[in-house]
N, C-alpha and C positions, 0 to 999 in steps of 0.2 A: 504494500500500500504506500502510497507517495502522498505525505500531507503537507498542509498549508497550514499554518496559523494566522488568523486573520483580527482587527483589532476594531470595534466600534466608533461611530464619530460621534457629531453631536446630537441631542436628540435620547438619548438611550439611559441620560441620567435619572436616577431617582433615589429617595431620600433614602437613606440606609445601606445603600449599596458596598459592597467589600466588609463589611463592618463581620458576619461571621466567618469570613477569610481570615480578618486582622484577629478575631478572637483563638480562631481555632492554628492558625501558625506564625508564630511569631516572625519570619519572614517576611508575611505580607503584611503585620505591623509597622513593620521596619521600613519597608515601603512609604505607607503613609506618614510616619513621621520626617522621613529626610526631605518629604515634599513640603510638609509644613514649614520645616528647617529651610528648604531652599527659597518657600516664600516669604518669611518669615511673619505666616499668621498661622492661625487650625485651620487650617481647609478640612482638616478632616472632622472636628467639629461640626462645620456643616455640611459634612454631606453625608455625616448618621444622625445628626439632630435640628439642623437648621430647617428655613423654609424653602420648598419647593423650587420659589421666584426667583430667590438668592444665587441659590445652588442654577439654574437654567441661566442666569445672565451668564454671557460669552466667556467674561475673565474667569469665570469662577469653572464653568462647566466644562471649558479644555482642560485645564490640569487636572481636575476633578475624574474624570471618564479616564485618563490614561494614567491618575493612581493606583484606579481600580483594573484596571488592566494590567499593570503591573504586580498589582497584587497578588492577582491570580497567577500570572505568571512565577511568581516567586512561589507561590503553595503548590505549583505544577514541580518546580525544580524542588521544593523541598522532600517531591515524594519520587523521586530519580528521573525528573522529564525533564530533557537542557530542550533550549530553545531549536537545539539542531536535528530533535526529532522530526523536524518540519525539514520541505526543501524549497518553501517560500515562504516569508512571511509578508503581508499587506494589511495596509489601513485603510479604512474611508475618512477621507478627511484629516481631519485628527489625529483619526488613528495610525497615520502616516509613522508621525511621531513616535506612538509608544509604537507599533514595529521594528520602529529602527532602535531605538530605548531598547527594546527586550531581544535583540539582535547584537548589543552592544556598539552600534555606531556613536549613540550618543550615552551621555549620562544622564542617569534619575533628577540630580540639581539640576542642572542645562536643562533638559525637555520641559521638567516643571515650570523653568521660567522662561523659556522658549515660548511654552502654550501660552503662559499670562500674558504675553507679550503681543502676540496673534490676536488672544483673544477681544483686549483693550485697541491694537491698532486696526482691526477688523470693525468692529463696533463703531469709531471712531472717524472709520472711512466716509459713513454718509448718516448725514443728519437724522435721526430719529423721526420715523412716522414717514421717510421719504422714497424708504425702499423696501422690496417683499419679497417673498418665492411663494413658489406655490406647487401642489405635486399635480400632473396630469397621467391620470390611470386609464390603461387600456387604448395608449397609439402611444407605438414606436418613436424611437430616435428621429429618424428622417421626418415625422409626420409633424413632432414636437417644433425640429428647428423651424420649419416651415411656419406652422402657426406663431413661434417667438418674434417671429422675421414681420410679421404680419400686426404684430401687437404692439412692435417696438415704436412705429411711427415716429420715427426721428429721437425718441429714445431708447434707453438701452434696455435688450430683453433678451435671455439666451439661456440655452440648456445649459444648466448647472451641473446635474448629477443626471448620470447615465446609470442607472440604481438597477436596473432589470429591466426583459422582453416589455413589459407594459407598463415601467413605472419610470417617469423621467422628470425632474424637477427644474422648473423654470427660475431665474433670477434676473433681478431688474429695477428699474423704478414702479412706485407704486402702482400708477394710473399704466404705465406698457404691460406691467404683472397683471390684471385687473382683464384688459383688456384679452389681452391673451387668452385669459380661462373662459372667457366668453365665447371666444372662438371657437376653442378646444371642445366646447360642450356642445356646439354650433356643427362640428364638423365629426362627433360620435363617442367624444372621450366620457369613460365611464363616472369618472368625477373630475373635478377641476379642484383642488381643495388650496386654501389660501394656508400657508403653514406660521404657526406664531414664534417667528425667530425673528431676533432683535437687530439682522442687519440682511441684504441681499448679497450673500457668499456668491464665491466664485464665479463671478460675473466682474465686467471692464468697469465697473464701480467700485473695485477693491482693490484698484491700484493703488491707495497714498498705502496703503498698507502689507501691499506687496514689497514698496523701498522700504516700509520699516524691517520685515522680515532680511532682506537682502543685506539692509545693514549689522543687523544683529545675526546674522547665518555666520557671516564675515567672519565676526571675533567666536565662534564657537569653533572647540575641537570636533573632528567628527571624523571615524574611524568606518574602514570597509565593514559594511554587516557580515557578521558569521555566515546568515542565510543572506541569499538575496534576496532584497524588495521589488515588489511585483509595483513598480508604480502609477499614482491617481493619473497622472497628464501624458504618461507613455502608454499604459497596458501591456507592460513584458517588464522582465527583470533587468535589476540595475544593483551593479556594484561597487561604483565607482563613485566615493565619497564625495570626489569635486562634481560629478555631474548629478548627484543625487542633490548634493545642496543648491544649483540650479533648480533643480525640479521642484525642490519645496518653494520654493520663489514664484517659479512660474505656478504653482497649484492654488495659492490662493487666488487668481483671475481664473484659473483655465478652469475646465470639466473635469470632474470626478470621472474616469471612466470605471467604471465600476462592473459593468456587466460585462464590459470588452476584459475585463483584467482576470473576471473567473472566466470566462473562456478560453483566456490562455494557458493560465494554469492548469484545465481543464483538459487543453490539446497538450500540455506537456506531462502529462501522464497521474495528474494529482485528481484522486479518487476521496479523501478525504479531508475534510476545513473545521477548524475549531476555531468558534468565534472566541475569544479573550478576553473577559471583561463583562460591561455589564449590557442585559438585554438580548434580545435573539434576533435582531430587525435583521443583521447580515446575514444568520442562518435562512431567514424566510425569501431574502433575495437571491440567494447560493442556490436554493432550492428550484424556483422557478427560474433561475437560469440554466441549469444542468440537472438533471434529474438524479443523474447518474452520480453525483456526488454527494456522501453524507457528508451534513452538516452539524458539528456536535455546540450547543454553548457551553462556556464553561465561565461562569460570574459566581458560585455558590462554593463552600466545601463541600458540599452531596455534588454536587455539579463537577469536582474535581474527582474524586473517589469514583464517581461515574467515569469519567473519561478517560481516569489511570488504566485502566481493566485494555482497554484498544492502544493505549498510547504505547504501553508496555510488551505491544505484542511484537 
C-alpha cells in the first residue's frame, strides 16, 4: 500500500479539538505548548475552552488547525509511525504548512508564526464586508471558471479551491461573488452557498499579502521535506526547499488544486490518505475524487489507535 498523509485547512476548527490527544500523550502536549511559546499567548487555551468566533478569526484559526495536526502527528510517532510511512505528504491551504512542519522542512516555532502571520496579512488584504467566497456544488472546474468570468464584470472573481468533481469554490469581491452564485444556480449548480470566512482567499485580492509572506519566507530556515509535498498551485510533488518557498508565495493568490493533486497521487500509485488533524472535510473530498482510495481521519486518540492497526502493517 502506498500512503499519503494529508493535513486540513481552514474551516475544520472546532472548540476542543486535540485537547484528548494532549491529555492522553504527552507529545502532543508538547506540541501545543511550544506553539503557545512561539506565540507567546495560550492559543491552546482557546481552542479547548475559548469561543467559537475567537478561535475561527484567520490569526487565530491557522496556527490553531496545524497545532492540532501536529498533534496528532506527534501521538502517531509516539506509537512507532514516522512521518515516512507516507510517500507524500499535502495540505489544503494551511495545511500546506503543517505538511511540510510534520515532514520537517520547517519548524513547530516558525510554522506557528508563519501561520499568525498569513493569517493577520490575509485578513488585512481587503477591507472587511468587501470580499466573499462562496462554494458552487454540482458543475465542474471549467463550468465554475466560466460562470466566475461572467460574474467578475470588471471585478475580481475566480476559482479559488478546486476541492472535488463537483465542489469548486469561488473568491472575489462581494457584489462579483454574489453575482456569480446567481449564475451558477441560473445555469444548474446544485447550491451556490455564500461561505462565512472573514477574507476572499486565494484570489488576485490577496496580493499585499502575498509580499508579506514573501518577505517573511525570506528570513525562515526551511529544509528539503523527508516526504515530498504534493503541492496547492502545482498538483505533483516538490522537493526542493527554494522552489517550494516560491510556491507558498505564489499559493496565497493562486488555486488550491486540490482534486488535481489527489489525482496525482492517485496515478502514482497511492491507495491510501490519512487526513491529520482535525475534521474529515478532506476524507469526504478524497472520496469523491477516487473511489479507489481509502481515506482514514485521524484528529482523536481512538482515531489514532484506529489507524495504528493499517499504518503498522
Amino acid at each position: 500500500m502506498t500512503r499519503a498523509f494529508i493535513f486540513p485547512g481552514q474551516g475544520a476548527q472546532t472548540i476542543g479539538m486535540g485537547r484528548d490527544l494532549a491529555t492522553t500523550y504527552p507529545a502532543a502536549r508538547a506540541v501545543f505548548q511550544e506553539v503557545d511559546d512561539a506565540l507567546g499567548e495560550a492559543l491552546s487555551a482557546l481552542i479547548w475552552d475559548g469561543e467559537i468566533e475567537t478561535l475561527t478569526l484567520t490569526r487565530n484559526a491557522q496556527p490553531a488547525l496545524m497545532a492540532t495536526s501536529l498533534a496528532a502527528m506527534a501521538a502517531l510517532k509516539a506509537e512507532g509511525v514516522e512521518v515516512t510511512a507516507a510517500a507524500y505528504v499535502a495540505g489544503h491551504s494551511l495545511g500546506e504548512y503543517s505538511a511540510l512542519c510534520a515532514a520537517g522542512s520547517l519548524s513547530l516555532a516558525d510554522t506557528a508564526q508563519l501561520l499568525r502571520l498569513r493569517g493577520e496579512a490575509m485578513q488585512a488584504a481587503v477591507p472587511a464586508g468587501e470580499g466573499a467566497m462562496a462554494a458552487i456544488l454540482g458543475l465542474d472546474l471549467a463550468a465554475v471558471e466560466e460562470i466566475a468570468a461572467q460574474g467578475a464584470q470588471g471585478e475580481v472573481c475566480e476559482a479559488a479551491n478546486d476541492n472535488d468533481p463537483a465542489q469548486v469554490v469561488i473568491s472575489g469581491t462581494k457584489a462579483a461573488v454574489e453575482r456569480a452564485c446567481e449564475i451558477a444556480k441560473a445555469q444548474g449548480a446544485k447550491r451556490a452557498l455564500m461561505l462565512p470566512v472573514s477574507a476572499p482567499f486565494h484570489c488576485a485580492l490577496m496580493l499585499p499579502a502575498a509580499d508579506v509572506m514573501a518577505e517573511a519566507l525570506s528570513h525562515v530556515d526551511m529544509e528539503a521535506p523527508v516526504v515530498p509535498l504534493v503541492g496547492n498551485v502545482i498538483a505533483r510533488a516538490e522537493s526542493s526547499a527554494m522552489l517550494i518557498r516560491n510556491h507558498l508565495v505564489d499559493q496565497v493568490t493562486g488555486r488550491v488544486r486540490w482534486r488535481e493533486s489527489v489525482a496525482w497521487m492517485a496515478e502514482e500509485g497511492v491507495t491510501e490518505m490519512y487526513e491529520i488533524g482535525a475534521g474529515k472535510a478532506l476524507s469526504g473530498m478524497v472520496k469523491r475524487i477516487d473511489r479507489s482510495i481509502t481515506a482514514t481521519a485521524v484528529g482523536t486518540s481512538d482515531d489514532v489507535a484506529k489507524a495504528i492497526e493499517g499504518l503498522m502493517r
